[in-house]
C-alpha positions as CSV (number, residue, x, y, z in Angstrom):
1,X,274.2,-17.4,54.7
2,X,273.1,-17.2,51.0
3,X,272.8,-19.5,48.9
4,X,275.5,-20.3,46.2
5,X,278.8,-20.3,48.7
6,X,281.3,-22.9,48.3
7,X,281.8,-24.8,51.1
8,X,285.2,-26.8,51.9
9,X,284.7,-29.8,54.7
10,X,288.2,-31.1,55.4
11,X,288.5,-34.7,57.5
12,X,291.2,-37.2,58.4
13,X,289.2,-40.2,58.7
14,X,285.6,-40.6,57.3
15,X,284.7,-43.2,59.6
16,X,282.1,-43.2,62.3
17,X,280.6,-40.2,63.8
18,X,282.5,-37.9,61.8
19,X,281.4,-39.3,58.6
20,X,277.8,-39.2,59.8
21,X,278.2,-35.6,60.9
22,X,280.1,-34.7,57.5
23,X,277.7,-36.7,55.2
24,X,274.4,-34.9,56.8
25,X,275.8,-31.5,56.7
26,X,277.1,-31.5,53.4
27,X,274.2,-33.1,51.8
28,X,271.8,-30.8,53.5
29,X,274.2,-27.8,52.4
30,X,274.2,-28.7,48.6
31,X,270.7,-29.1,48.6
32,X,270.3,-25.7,49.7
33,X,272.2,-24.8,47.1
34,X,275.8,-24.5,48.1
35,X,278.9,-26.1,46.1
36,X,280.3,-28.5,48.6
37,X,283.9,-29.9,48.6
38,X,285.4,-32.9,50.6
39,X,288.8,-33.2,51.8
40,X,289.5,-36.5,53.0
41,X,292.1,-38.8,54.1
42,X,292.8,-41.6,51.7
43,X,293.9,-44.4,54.6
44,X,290.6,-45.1,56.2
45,X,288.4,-47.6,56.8
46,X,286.4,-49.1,53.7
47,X,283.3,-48.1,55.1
48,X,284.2,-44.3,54.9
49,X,285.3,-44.7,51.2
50,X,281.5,-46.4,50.6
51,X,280.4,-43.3,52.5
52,X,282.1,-40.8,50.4
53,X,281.3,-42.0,47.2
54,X,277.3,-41.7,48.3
55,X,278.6,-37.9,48.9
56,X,280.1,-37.7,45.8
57,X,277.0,-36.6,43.9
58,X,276.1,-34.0,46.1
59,X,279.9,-32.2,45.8
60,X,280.3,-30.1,42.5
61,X,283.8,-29.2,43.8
62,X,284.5,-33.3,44.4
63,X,285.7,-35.3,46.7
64,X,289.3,-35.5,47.0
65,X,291.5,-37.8,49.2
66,X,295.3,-37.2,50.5
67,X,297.6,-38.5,52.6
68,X,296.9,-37.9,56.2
69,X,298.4,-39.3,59.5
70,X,296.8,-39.7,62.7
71,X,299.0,-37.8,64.7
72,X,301.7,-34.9,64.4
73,X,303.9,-36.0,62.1
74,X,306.2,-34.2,59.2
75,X,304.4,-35.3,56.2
76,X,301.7,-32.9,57.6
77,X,303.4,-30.1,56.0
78,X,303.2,-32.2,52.5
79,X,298.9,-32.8,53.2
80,X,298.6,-28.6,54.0
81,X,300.2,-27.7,50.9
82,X,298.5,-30.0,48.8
83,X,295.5,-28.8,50.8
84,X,296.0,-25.4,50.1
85,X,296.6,-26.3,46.0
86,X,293.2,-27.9,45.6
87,X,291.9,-24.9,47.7
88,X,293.5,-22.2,45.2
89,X,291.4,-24.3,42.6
90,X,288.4,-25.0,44.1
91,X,288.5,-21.3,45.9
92,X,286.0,-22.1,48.9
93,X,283.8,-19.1,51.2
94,X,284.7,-21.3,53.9
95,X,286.7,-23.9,54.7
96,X,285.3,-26.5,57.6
97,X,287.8,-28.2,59.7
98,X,286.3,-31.6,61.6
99,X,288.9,-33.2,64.3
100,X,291.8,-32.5,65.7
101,X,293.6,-33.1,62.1
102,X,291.1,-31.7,59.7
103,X,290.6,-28.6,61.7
104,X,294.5,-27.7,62.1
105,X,294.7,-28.0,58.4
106,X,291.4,-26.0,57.5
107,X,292.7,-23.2,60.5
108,X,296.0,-22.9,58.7
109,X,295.4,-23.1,55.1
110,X,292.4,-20.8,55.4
111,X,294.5,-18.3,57.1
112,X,297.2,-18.6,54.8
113,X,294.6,-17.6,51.3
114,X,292.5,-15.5,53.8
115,X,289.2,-17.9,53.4
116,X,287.1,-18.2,57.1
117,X,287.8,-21.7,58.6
118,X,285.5,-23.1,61.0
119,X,286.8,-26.2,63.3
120,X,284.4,-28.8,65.4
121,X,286.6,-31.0,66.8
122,X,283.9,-34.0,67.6
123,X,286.4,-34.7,71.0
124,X,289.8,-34.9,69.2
125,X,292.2,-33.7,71.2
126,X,289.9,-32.3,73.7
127,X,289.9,-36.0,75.2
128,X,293.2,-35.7,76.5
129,X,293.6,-32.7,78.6
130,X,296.8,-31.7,80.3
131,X,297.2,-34.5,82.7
132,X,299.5,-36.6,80.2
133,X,302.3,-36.1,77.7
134,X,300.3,-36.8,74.8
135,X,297.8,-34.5,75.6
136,X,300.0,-31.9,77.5
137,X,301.3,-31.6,73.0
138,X,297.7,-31.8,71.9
139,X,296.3,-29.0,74.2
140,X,299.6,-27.2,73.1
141,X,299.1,-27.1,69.2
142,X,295.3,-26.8,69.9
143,X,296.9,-23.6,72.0
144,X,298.9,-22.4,68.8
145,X,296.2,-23.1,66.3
146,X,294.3,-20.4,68.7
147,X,295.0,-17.7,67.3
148,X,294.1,-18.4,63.5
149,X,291.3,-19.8,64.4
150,X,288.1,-17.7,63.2
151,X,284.9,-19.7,64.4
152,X,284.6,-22.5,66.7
153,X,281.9,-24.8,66.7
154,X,280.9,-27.6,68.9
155,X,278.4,-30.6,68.8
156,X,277.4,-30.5,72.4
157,X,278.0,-27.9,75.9
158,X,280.3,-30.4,77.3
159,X,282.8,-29.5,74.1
160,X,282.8,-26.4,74.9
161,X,283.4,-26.4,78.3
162,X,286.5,-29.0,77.8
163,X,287.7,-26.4,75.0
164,X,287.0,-23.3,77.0
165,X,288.8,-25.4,80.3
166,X,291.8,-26.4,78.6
167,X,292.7,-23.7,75.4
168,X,290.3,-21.0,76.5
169,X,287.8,-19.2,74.3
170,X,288.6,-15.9,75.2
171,X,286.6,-13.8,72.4
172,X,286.6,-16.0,70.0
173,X,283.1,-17.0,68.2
174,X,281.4,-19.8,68.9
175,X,278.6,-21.7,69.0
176,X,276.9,-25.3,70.1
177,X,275.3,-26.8,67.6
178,X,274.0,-30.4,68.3
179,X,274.5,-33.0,66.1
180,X,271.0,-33.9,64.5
181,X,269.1,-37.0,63.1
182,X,266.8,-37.3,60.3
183,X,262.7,-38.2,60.3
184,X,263.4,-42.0,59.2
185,X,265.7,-42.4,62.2
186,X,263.3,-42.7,64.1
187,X,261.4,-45.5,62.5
188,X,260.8,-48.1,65.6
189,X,263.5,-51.1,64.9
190,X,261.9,-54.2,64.5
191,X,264.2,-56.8,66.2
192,X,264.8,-59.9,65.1
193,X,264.1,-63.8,65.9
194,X,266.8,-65.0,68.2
195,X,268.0,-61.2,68.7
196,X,271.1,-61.2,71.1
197,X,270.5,-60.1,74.5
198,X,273.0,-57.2,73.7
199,X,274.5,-55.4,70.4
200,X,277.2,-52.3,70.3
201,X,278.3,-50.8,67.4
202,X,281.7,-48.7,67.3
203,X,284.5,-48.0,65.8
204,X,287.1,-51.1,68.2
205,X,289.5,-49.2,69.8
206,X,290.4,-48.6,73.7
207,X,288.2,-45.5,73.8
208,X,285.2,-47.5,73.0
209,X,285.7,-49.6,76.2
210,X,284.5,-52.7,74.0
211,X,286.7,-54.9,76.6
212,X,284.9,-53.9,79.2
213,X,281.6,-54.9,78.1
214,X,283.0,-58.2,77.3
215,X,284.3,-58.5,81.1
216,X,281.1,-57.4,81.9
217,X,279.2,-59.8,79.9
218,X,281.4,-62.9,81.4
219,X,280.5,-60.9,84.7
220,X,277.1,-60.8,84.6
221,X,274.7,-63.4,86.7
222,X,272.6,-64.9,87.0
223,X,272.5,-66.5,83.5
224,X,275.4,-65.6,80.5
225,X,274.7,-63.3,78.4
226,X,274.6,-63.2,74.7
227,X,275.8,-60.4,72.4
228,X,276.8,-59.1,68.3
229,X,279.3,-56.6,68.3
230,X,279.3,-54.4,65.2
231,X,282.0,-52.1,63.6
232,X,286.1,-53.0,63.2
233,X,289.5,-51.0,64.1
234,X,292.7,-51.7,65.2
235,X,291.7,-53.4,68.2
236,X,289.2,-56.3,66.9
237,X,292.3,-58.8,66.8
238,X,293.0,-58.0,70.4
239,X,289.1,-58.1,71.6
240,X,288.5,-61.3,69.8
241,X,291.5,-63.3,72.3
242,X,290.0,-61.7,74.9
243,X,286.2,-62.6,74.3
244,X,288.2,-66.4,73.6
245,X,289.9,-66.2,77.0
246,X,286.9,-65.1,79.3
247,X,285.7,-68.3,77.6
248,X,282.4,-66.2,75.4
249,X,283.6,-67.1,71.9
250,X,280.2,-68.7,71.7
251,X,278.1,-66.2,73.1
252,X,280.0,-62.6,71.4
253,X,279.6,-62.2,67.8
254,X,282.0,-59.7,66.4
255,X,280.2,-58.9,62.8
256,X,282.5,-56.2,61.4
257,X,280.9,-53.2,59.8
258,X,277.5,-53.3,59.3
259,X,274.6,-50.2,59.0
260,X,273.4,-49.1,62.6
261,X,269.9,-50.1,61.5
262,X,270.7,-53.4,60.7
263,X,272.3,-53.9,63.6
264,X,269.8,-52.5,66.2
265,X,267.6,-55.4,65.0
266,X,269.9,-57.8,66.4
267,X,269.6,-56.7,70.3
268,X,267.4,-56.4,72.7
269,X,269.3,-53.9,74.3
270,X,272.2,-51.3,73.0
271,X,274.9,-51.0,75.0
272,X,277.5,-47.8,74.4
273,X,280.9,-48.1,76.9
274,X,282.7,-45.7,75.8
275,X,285.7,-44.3,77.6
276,X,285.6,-40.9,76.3
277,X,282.5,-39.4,73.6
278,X,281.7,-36.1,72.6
279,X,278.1,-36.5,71.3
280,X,278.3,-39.7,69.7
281,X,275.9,-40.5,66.8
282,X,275.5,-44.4,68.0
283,X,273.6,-43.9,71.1
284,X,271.6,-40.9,68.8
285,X,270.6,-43.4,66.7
286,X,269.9,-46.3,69.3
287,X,267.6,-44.0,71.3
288,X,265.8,-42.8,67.8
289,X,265.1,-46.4,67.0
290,X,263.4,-46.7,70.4
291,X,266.3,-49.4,71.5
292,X,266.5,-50.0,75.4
293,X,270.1,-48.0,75.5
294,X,272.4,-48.1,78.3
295,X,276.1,-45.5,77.8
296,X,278.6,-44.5,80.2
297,X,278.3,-40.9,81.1
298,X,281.2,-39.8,79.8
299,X,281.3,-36.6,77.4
300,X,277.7,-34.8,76.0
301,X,275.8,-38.6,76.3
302,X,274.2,-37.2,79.5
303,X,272.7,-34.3,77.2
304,X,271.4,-37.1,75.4
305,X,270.3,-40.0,78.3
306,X,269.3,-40.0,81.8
307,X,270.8,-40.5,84.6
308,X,269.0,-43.9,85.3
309,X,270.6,-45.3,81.6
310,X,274.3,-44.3,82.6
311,X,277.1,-46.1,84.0
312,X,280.6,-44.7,85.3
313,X,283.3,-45.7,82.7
314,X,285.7,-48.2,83.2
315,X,283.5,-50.3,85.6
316,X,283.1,-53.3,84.8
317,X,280.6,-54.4,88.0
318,X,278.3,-51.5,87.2
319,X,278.0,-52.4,83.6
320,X,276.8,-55.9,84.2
321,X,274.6,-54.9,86.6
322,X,272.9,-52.1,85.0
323,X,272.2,-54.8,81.8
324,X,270.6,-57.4,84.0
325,X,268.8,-55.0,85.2
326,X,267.7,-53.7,81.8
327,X,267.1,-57.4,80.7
328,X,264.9,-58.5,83.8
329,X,262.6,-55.7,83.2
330,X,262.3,-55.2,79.2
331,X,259.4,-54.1,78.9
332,X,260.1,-50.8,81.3
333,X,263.0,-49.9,79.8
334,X,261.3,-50.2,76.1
335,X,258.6,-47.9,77.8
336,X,261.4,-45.3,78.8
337,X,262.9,-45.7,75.7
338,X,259.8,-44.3,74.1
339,X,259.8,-41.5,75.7
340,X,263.5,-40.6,75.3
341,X,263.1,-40.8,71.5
342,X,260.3,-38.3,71.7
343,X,262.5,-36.4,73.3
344,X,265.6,-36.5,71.2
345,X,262.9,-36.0,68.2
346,X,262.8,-32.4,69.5
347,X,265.9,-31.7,70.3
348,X,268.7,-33.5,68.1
349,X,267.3,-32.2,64.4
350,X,269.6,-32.7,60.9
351,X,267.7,-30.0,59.0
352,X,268.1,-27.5,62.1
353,X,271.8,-28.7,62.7
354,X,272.4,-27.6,58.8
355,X,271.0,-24.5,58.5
356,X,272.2,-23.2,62.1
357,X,275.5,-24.3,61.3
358,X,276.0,-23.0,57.7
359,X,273.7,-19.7,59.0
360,X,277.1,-19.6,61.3
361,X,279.8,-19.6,58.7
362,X,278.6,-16.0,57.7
363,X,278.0,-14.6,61.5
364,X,280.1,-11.6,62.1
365,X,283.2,-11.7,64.3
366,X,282.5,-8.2,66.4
């Protein structure tokens, strides 16, 4: 793709992964001399706002933020039009949907001024599947945004087999394109006096199983374990009683949001027990910092772990078992560790990640 196109990223929530992923991209696109936009909802989390405004300087077409609800509701009609006015202004090559939300908007605003969309959608809807009413009406929209969708692209094979599974890829063109990480994320962490035994970092809501590492933690034997949870959400309230009522208030820090680095130094080990990920960009950057990381193998974290650092979801008896285990024998798992950064070096690269995926906004649709 040549330089000078102006490239439109559209978002609900600039929080988390998707702010990572979004913040990389576009900062590596601008710098290789592309006019990048933002599109952003305007009800997140403070941390995304302090995220966008670091973007800010790299977007000559600005960062703009809107209205947008988490799931199908009216007002979306409202968001796409005024999408689709600061599109006629800013008059994007391509537009770049990311979630569920943001890539039904960039799909049908960029058919409607005939502008090539492209949607990731970093899990989304794709976490639901058929099996329940909610997501027998995701899998249905994604089903009827099928067919203005020009280009698909997905952080990580299991994506695309959950996509191709559920909606179907039929013809459509696609590519993976792992999320990447940059050379000073993978400066060792250096960890702190008094570290915690465990730290997590995540966005608190059910599908980051936070409540199951705290019934893990009041589970585990032979000695209580200590831990600083990082990150807020709609659940902290909620997580907080129950870390009071399994009797851990002094053992569970909850610290709100904090950077991952910062973080990391509190632990000994990172622990990632997630219900449902796609490729997440926490247990990236655990594993690049050379942390001792443990994750349930749920989603594309078993392209990124082995099998010996993975727990089934949802179980709270595994999870406290597999962090004793990682506790007793520190100095192993910092030794694996090292070797599964080396390995991520290779594989999971920011400057790659860029230029494959913007080379992909210009690939021809046979």
């Amino acid at each position: 793709m040549r330089p000078g196109q102006r490239i439109v990223h559209i978002l609900r929530a600039p929080i988390g992964g998707v702010m990572r992923h979004v913040r990389d991209l576009a900062g590596a696109q601008a710098k290789m001399g592309h006019e990048i936009g933002i599109i952003a909802g305007q009800s997140a989390a403070e941390a995304g706002g302090a995220s966008l405004e670091e973007l800010a300087c790299h977007c000559r077409l600005g960062v703009h933020r809107l209205p947008m609800k988490h799931r199908p509701h009216p007002s979306d009609i409202e968001a796409a039009w005024n999408i689709r006015r600061l599109c006629k202004i800013m008059d994007p090559t391509i537009l770049h949907g990311h979630g569920a939300k943001g890539g039904a908007y960039a799909r049908i605003v960029g058919r409607s001024l005939n502008i090539r969309s492209c949607y990731t959608p970093h899990g989304g809807s794709l976490y639901y599947g058929w099996s329940t009413a909610a997501g027998g009406m995701y899998m249905t929209l994604e089903k009827a945004l099928r067919s203005v969708t020009d280009r698909l692209l997905f952080v990580c094979q299991w994506e695309r087999q959950v996509y191709d599974e559920n909606i179907g890829l039929g013809g459509a063109l696609h590519r993976v394109v792992l999320n990447g990480l940059w050379e000073r994320d993978f400066e060792t962490i250096t960890m702190r006096d008094a570290a915690a035994d465990i730290v997590s970092i995540c966005e608190l809501r059910s599908i980051k199983g936070i409540d199951v590492l705290l019934k893990a933690i009041a589970a585990a034997r032979p000695r209580r374990l200590t831990a600083v949870i990082a990150g807020d959400g709609a659940e902290r309230s909620a997580l907080e009683v129950l870390r009071d009522k399994l009797g851990l208030r002094d053992a569970v820090r909850f610290l709100g949001v904090q950077p991952a680095r910062e973080v990391f130094a509190m632990g000994r080990v990172a622990v990632f027990p997630s219900r449902r990920e796609a490729l997440p960009y926490g247990v990236l950057e655990a594993t690049a910092a050379v942390m001792p990381v443990i994750a349930t193998g749920v989603g594309g974290v078993p392209e990124i772990l082995p099998a010996d650092k993975l727990v089934p979801a949802d179980n709270v008896d595994a999870l406290a078992a597999k962090m004793q285990s990682a506790l007793s024998s520190i100095d192993q798992w910092k030794t694996d560790a090292a070797a599964i950064a080396a390995k991520v070096r290779m594989r999971f690269e920011a400057n790659r990640m860029a230029n494959d995926i913007t080379e992909f906004y210009s690939a021809s649709i046979n």
